[in-house]
matplotlib code that plots the C-alpha trace (Angstrom):
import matplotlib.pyplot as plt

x = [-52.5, -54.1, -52.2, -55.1, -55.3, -51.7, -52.1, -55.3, -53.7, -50.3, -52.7, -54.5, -51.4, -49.9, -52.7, -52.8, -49.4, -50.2, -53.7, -51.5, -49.7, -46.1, -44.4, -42.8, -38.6, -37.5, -38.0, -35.4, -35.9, -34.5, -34.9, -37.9, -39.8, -39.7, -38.4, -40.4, -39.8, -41.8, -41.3, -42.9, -41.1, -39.2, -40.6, -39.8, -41.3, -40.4, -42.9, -42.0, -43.8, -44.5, -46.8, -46.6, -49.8, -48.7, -45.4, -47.3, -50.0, -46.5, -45.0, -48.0, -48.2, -44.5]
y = [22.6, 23.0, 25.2, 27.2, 27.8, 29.0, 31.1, 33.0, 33.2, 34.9, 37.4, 38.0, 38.8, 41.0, 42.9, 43.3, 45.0, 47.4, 48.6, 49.0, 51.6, 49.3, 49.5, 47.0, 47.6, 44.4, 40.7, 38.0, 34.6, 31.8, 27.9, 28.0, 30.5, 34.7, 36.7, 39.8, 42.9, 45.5, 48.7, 51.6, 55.0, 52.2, 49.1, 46.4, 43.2, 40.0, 37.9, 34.3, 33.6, 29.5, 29.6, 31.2, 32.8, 34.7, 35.4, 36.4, 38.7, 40.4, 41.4, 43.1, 45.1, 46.5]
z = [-71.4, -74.9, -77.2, -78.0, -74.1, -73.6, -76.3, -75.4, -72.1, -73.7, -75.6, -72.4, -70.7, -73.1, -73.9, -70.0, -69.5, -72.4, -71.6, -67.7, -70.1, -70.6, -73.7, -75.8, -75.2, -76.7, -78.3, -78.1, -79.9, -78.3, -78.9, -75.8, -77.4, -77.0, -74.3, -74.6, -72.1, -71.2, -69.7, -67.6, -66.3, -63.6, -63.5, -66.0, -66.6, -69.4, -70.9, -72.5, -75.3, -75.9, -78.9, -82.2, -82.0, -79.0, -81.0, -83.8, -81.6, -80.2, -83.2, -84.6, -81.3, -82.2]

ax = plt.figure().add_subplot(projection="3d")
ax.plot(x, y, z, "-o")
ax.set_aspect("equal")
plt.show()
């Protein structure tokens, strides 16, 4: 997959769990990209973040 493709998709995503009203809780860098979670009241869902335009796109959402 194109780059460009995976990160439209990551954007698409996170812009999906926050419009569904989650919240950013925390960011982790590792060597495979970011582990970002998300929160709502009791559910709870992590993100992995390949490119860094989807790493850039999250951290201006914090």
């Amino acid at each position: 997959m194109h780059e460009s493709t995976l990160c439209k998709r990551e954007i698409e995503e996170i812009d999906r769990l926050l419009k569904r009203g989650f919240q950013i809780s925390a960011a982790e860098e590792t060597l495979s990209g970011s582990l970002v979670s998300f929160t709502k009241k009791n559910q709870y869902k992590t993100l992995l973040i390949l490119t860094p335009g989807g790493r850039k796109y999250f951290s201006l959402k914090i």
